[in-house]
Structures are given as C-alpha cells and as structure tokens.
Backbone as XML, in Angstrom:
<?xml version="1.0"?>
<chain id="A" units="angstrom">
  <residue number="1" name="UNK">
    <atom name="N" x="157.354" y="150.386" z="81.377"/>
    <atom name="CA" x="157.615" y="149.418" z="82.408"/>
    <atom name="C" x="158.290" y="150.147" z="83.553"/>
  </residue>
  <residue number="2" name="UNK">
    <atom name="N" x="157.695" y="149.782" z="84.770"/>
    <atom name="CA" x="158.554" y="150.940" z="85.198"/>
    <atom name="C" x="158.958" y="149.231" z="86.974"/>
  </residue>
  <residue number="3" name="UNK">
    <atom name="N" x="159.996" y="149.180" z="87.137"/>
    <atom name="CA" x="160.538" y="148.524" z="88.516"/>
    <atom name="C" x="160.193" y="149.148" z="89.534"/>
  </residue>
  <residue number="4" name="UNK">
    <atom name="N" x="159.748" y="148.447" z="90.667"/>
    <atom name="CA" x="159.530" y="149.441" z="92.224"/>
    <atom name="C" x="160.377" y="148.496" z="93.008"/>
  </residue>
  <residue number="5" name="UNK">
    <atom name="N" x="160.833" y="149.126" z="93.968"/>
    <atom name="CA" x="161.310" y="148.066" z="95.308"/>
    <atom name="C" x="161.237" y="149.151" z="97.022"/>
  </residue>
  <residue number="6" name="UNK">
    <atom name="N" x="160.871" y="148.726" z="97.683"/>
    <atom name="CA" x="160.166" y="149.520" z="99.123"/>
    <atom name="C" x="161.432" y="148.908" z="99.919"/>
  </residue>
  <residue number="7" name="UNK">
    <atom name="N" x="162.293" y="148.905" z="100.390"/>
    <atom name="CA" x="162.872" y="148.700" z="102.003"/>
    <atom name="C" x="162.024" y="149.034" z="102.984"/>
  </residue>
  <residue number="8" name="UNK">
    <atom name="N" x="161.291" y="148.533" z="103.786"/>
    <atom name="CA" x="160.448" y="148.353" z="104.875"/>
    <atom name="C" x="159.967" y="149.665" z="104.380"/>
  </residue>
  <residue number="9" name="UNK">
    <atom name="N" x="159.540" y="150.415" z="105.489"/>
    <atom name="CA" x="159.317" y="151.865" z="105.439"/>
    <atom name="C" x="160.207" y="152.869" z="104.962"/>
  </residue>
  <residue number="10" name="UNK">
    <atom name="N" x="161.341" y="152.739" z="104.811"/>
    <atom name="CA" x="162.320" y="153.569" z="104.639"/>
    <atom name="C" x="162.553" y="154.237" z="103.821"/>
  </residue>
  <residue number="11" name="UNK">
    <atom name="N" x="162.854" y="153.404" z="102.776"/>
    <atom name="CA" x="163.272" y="153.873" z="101.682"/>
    <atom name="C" x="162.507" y="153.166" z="100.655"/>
  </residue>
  <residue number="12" name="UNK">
    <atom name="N" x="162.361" y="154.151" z="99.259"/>
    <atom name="CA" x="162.015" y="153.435" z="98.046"/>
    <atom name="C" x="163.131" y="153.519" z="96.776"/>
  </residue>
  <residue number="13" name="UNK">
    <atom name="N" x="162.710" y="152.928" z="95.660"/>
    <atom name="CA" x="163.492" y="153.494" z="94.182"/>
    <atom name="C" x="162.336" y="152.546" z="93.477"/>
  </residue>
  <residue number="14" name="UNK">
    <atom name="N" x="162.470" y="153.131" z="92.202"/>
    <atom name="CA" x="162.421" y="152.468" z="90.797"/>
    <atom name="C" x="163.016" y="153.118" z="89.697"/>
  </residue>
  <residue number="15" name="UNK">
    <atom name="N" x="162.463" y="152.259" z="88.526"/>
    <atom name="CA" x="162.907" y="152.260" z="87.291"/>
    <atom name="C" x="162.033" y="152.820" z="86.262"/>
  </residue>
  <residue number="16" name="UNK">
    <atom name="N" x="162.219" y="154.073" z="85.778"/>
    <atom name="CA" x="161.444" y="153.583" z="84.584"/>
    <atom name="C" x="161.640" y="154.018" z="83.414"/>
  </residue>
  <residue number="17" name="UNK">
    <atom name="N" x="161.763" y="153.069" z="82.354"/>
    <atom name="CA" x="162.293" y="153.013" z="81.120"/>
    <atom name="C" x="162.118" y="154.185" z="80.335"/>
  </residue>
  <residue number="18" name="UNK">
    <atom name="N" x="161.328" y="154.773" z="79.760"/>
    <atom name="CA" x="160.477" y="155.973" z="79.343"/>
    <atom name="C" x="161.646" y="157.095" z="79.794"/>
  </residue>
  <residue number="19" name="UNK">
    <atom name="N" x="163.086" y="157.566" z="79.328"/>
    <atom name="CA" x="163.460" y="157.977" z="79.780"/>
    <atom name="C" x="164.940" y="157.945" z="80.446"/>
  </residue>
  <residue number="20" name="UNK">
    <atom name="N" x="164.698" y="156.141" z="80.969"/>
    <atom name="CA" x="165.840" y="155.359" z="81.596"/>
    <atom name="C" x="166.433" y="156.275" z="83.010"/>
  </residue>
  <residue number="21" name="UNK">
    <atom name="N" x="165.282" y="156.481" z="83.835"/>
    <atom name="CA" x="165.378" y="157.126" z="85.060"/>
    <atom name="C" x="164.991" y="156.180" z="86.405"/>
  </residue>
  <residue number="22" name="UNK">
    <atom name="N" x="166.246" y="156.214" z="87.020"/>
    <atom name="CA" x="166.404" y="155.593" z="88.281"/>
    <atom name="C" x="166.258" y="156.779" z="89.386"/>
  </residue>
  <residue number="23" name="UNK">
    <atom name="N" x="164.680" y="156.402" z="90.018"/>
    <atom name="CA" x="164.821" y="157.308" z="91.443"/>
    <atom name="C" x="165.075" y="156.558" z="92.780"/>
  </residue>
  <residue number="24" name="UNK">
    <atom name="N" x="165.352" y="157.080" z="93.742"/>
    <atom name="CA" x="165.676" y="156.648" z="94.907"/>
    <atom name="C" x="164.988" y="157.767" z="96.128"/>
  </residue>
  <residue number="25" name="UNK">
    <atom name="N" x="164.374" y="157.268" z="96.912"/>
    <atom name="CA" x="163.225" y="158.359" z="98.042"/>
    <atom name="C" x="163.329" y="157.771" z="99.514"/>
  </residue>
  <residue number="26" name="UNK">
    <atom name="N" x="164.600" y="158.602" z="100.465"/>
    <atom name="CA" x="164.235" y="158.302" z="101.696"/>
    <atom name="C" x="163.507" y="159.126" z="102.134"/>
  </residue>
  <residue number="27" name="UNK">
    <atom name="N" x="162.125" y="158.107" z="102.336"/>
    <atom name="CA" x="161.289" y="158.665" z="103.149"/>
    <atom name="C" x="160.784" y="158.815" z="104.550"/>
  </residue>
  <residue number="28" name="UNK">
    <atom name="N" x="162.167" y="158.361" z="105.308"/>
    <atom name="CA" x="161.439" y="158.532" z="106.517"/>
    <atom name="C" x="162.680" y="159.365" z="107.068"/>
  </residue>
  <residue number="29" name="UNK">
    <atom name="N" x="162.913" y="160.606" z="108.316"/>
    <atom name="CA" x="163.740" y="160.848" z="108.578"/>
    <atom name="C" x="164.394" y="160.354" z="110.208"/>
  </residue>
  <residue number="30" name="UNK">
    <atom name="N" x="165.152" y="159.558" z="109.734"/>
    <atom name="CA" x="165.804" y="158.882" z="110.752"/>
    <atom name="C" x="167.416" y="158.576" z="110.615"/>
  </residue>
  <residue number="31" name="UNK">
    <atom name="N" x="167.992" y="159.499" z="110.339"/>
    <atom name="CA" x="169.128" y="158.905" z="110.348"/>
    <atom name="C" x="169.889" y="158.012" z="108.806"/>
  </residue>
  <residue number="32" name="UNK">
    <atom name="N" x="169.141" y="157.892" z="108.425"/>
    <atom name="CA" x="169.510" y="156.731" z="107.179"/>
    <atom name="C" x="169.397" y="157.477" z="105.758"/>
  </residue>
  <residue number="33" name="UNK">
    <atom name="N" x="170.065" y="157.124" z="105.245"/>
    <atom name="CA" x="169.656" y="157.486" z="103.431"/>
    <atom name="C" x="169.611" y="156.406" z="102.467"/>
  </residue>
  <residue number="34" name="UNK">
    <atom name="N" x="168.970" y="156.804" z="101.722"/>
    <atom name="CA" x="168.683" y="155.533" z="100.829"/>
    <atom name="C" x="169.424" y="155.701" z="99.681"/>
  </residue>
  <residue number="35" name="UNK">
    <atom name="N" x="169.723" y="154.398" z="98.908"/>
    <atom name="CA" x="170.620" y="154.135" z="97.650"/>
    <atom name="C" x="170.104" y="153.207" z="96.943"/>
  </residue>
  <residue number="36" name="UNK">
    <atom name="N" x="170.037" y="153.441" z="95.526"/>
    <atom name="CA" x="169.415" y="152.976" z="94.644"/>
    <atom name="C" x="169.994" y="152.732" z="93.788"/>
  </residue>
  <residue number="37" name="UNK">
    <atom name="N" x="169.856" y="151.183" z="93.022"/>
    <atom name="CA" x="170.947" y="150.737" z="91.593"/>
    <atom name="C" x="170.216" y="150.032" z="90.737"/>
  </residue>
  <residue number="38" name="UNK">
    <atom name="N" x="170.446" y="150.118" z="89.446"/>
    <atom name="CA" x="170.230" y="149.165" z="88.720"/>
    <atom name="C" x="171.019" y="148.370" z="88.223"/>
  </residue>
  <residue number="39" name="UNK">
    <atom name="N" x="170.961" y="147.175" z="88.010"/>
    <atom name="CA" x="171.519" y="145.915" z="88.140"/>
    <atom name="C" x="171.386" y="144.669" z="86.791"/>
  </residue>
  <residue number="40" name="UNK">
    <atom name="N" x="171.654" y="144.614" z="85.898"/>
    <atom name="CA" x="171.401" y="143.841" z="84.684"/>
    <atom name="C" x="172.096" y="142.465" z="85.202"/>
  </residue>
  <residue number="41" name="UNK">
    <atom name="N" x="171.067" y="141.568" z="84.522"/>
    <atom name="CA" x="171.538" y="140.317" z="85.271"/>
    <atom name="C" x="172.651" y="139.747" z="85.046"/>
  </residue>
  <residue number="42" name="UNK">
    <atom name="N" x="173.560" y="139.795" z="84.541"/>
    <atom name="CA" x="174.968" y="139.619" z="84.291"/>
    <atom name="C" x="175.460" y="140.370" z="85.781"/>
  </residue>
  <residue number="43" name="UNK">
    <atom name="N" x="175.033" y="140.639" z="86.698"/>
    <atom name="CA" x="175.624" y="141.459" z="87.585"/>
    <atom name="C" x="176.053" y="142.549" z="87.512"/>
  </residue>
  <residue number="44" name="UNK">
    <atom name="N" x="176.054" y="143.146" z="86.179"/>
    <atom name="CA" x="176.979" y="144.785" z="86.332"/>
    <atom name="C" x="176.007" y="146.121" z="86.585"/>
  </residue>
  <residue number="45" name="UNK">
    <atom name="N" x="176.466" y="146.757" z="87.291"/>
    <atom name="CA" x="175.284" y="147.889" z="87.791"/>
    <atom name="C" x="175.402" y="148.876" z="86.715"/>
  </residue>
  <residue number="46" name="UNK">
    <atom name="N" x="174.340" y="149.759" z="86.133"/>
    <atom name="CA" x="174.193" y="150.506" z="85.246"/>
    <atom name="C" x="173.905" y="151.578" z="85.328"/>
  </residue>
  <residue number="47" name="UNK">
    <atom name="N" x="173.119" y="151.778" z="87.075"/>
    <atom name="CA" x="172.950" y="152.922" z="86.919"/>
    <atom name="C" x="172.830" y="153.453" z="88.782"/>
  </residue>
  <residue number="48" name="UNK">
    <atom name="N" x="173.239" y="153.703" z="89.580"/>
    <atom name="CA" x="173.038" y="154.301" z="90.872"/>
    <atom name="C" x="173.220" y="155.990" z="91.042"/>
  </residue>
  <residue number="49" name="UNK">
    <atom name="N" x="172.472" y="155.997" z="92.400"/>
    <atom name="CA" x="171.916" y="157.333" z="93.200"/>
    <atom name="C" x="171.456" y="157.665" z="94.194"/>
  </residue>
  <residue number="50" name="UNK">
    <atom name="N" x="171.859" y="157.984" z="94.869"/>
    <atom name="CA" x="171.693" y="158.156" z="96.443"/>
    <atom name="C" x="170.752" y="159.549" z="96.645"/>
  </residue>
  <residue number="51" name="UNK">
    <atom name="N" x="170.169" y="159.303" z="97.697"/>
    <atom name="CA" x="169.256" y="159.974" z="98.020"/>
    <atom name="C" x="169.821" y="160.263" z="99.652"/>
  </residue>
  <residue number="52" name="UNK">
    <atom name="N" x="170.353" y="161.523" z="99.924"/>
    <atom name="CA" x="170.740" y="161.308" z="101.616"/>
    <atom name="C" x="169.384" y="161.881" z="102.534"/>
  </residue>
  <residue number="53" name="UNK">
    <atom name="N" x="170.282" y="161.099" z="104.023"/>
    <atom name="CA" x="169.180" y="161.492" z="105.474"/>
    <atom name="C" x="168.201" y="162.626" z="105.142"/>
  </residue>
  <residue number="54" name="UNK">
    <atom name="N" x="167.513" y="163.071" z="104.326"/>
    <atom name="CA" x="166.566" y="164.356" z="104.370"/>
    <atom name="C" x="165.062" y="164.168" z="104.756"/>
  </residue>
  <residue number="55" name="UNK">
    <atom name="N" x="164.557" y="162.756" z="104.090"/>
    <atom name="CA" x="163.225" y="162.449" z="103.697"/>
    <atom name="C" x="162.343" y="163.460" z="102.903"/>
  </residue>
  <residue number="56" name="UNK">
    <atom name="N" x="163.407" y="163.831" z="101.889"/>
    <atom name="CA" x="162.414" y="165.617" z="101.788"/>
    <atom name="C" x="162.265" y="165.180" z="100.504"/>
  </residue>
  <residue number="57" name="UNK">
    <atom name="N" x="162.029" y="164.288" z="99.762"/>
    <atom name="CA" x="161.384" y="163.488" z="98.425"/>
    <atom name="C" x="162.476" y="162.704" z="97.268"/>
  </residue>
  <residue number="58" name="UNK">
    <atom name="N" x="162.648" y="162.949" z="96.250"/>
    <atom name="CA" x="163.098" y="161.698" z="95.996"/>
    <atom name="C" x="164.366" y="162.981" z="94.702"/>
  </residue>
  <residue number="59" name="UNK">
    <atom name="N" x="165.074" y="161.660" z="94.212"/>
    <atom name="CA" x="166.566" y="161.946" z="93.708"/>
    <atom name="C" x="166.480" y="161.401" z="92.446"/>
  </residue>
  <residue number="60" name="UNK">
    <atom name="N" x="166.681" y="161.654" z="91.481"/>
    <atom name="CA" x="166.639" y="160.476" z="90.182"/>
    <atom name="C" x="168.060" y="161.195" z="89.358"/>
  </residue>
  <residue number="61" name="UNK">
    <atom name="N" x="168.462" y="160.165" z="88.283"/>
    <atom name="CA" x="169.563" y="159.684" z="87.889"/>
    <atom name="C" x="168.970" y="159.356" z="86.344"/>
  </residue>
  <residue number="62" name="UNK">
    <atom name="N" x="169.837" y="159.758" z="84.941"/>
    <atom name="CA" x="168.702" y="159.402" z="84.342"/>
    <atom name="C" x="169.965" y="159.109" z="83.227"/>
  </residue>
  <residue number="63" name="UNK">
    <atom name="N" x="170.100" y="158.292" z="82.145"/>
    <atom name="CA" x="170.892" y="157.521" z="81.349"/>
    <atom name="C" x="170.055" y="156.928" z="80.095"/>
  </residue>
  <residue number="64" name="UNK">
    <atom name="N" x="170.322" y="157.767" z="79.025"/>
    <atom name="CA" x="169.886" y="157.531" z="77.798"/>
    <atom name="C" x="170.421" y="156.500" z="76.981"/>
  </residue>
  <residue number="65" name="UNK">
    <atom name="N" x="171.395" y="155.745" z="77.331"/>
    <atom name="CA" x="172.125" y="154.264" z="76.584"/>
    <atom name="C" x="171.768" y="153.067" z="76.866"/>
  </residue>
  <residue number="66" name="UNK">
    <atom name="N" x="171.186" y="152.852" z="77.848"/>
    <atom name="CA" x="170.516" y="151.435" z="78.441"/>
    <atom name="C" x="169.527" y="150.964" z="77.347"/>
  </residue>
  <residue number="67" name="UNK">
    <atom name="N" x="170.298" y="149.760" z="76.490"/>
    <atom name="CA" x="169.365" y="149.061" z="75.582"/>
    <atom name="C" x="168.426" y="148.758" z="75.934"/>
  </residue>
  <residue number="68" name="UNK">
    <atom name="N" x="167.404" y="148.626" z="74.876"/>
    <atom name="CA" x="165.896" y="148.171" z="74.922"/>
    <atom name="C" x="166.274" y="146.566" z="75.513"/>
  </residue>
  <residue number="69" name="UNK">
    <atom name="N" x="165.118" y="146.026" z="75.909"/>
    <atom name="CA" x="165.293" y="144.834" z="76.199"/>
    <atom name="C" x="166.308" y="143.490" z="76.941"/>
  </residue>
  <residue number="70" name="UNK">
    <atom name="N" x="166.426" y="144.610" z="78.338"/>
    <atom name="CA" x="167.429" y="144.083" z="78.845"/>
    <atom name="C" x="167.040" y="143.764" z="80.280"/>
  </residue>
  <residue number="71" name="UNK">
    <atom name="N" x="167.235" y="142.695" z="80.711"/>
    <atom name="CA" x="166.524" y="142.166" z="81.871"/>
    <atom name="C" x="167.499" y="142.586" z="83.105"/>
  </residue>
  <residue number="72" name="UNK">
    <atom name="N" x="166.931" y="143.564" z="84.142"/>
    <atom name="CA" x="167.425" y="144.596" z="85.080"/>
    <atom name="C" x="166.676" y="144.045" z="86.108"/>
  </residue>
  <residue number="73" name="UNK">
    <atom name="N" x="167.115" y="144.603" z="87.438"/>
    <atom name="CA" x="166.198" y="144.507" z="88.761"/>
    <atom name="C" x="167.100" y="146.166" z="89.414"/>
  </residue>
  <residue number="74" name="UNK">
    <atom name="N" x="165.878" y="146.238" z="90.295"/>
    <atom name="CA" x="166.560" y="147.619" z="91.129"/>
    <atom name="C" x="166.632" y="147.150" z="92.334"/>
  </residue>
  <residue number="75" name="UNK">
    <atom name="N" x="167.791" y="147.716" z="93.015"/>
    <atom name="CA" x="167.899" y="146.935" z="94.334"/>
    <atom name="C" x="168.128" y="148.575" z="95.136"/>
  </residue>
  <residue number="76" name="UNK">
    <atom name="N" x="167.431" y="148.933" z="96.446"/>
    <atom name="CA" x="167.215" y="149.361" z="97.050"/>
    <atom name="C" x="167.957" y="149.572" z="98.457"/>
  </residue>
  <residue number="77" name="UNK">
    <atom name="N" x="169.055" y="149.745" z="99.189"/>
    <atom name="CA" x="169.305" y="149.671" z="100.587"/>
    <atom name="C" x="169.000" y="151.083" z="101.067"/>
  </residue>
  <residue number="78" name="UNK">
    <atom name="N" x="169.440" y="150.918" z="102.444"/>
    <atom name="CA" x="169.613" y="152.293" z="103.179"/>
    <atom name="C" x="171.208" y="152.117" z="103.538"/>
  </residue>
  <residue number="79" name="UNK">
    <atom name="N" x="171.423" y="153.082" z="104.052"/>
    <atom name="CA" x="173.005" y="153.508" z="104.506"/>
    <atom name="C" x="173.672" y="154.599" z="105.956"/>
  </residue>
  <residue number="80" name="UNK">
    <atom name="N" x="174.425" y="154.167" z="105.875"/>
    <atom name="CA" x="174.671" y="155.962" z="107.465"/>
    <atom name="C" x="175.996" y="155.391" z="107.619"/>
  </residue>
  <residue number="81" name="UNK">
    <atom name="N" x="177.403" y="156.995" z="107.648"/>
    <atom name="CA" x="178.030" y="156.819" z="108.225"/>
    <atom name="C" x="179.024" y="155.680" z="107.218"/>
  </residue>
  <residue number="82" name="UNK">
    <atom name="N" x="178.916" y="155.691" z="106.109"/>
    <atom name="CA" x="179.299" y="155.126" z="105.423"/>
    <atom name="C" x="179.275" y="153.299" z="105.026"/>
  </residue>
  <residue number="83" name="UNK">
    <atom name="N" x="178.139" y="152.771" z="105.956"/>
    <atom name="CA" x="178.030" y="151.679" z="105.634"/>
    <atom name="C" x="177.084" y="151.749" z="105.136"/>
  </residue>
  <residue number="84" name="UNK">
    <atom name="N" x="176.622" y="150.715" z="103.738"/>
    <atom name="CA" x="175.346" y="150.342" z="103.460"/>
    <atom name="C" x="174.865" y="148.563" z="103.951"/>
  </residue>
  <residue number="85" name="UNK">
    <atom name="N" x="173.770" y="149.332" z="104.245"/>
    <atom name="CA" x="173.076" y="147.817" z="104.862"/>
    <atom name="C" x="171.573" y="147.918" z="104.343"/>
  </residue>
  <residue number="86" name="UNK">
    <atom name="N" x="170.889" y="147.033" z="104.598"/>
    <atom name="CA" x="169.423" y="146.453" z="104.651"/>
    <atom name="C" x="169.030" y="146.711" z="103.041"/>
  </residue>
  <residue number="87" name="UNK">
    <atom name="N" x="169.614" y="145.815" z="102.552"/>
    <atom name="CA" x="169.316" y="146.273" z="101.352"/>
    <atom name="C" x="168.189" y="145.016" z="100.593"/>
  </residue>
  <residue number="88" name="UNK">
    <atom name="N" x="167.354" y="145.201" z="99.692"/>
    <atom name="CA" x="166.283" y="144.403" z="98.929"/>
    <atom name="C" x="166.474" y="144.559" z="97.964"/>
  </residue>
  <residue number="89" name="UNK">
    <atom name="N" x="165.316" y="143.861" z="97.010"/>
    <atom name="CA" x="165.996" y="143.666" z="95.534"/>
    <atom name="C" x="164.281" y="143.591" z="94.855"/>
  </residue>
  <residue number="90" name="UNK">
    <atom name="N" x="163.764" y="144.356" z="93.468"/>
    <atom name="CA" x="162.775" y="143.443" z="92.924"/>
    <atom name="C" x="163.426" y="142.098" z="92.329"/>
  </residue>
  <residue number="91" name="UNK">
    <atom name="N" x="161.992" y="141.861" z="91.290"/>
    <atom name="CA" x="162.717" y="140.409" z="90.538"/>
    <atom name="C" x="163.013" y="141.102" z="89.204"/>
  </residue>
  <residue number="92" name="UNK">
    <atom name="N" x="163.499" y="140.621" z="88.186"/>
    <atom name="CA" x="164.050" y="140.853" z="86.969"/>
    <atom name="C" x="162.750" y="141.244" z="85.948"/>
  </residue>
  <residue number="93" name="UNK">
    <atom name="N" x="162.958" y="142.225" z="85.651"/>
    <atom name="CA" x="161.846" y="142.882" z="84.767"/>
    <atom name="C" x="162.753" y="143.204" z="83.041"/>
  </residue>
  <residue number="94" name="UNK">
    <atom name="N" x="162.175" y="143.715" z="82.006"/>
    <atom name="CA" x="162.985" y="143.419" z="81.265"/>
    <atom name="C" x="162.486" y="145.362" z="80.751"/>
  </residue>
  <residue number="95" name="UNK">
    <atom name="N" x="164.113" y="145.860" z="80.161"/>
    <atom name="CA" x="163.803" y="147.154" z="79.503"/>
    <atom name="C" x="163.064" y="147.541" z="78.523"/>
  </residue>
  <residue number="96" name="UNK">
    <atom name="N" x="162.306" y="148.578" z="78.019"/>
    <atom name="CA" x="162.083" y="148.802" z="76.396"/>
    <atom name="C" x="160.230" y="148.504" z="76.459"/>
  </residue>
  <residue number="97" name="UNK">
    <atom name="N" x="159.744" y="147.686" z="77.654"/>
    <atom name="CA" x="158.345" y="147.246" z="77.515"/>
    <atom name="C" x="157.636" y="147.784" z="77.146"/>
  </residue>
  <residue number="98" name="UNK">
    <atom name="N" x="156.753" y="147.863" z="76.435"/>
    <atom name="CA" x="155.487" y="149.073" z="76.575"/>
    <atom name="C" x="154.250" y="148.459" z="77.680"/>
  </residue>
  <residue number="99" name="UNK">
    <atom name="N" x="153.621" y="149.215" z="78.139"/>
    <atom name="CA" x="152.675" y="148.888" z="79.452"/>
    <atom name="C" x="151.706" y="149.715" z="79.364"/>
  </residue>
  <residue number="100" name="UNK">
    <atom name="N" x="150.416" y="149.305" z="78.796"/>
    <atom name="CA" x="148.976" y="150.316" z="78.877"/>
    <atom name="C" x="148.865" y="150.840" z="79.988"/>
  </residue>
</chain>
C-alpha cells in the first residue's frame, strides 16, 4: 500500500509500508522545501522528513515499528525561512495492506 499526496507542483511525499518509508520530493526549485509526515488518526505523527530548497530528488525516512494495520494519512506542506505553510493531506489509508 503505498499513500501519495502532490502540493500543487511543488512538492510531493508518500508512504509505503513495505519497509515503513516516508519520502518527501521538492521538486521544483523555488525557494521552498518540502515536509512530509505521517499522521495516524488519533492525531499523533509517526513519522516526518524534510526535504530542503534543492529540487534535486527526494529524502526518505524509514521506521520499522509502525504496526500493521493502522489507519495513517501523509500530509505534505512546503516551508521557507522557517515557516511552514500550504500544506495538504491524502485520505486515511490503512498500514500492513497487501496490493497486487
């Protein structure tokens, strides 16, 4: 199973279980970097990683304890200068899936 989420052009991340690797990819170079979390629906984040201003490919983060079967979303912003803003979200996908 793996989560995607796009911020406009900017930035990407996902998830994917196989591993329990969160990437994060600013891809455009403008100023901004992208940040990437995972998020279990209880609200507590499990797993983040920033990817700074480069656009020069992507960053991953990777955590072998994240139970099977646990309903997550990855939420995606960009950042600069120490604020984060414009941030998106997928919808709730669940850990452990298998997916042909």
């Amino acid at each position: 199973m793996a989560l995607h989420r796009r911020r406009k052009s900017d930035g990407r991340a996902f998830f994917e279980d196989h591993g329990d690797e969160l990437y994060v990819c600013d891809i455009q170079a403008d100023g901004y970097g992208a940040v990437a979390y995972l998020q279990h629906r209880s609200g507590r984040y499990l797993l983040g990683m920033r990817d700074p201003r480069s656009s020069d490919g992507c960053y991953y983060v990777e955590n072998s304890d994240i139970a099977e079967n646990q309903s997550v979303r990855v939420i995606v912003c960009l950042y600069r200068d120490g604020i984060t803003d414009y941030c998106d979200e997928s919808s709730f996908g669940s850990t452990g899936q298998v997916t042909p």
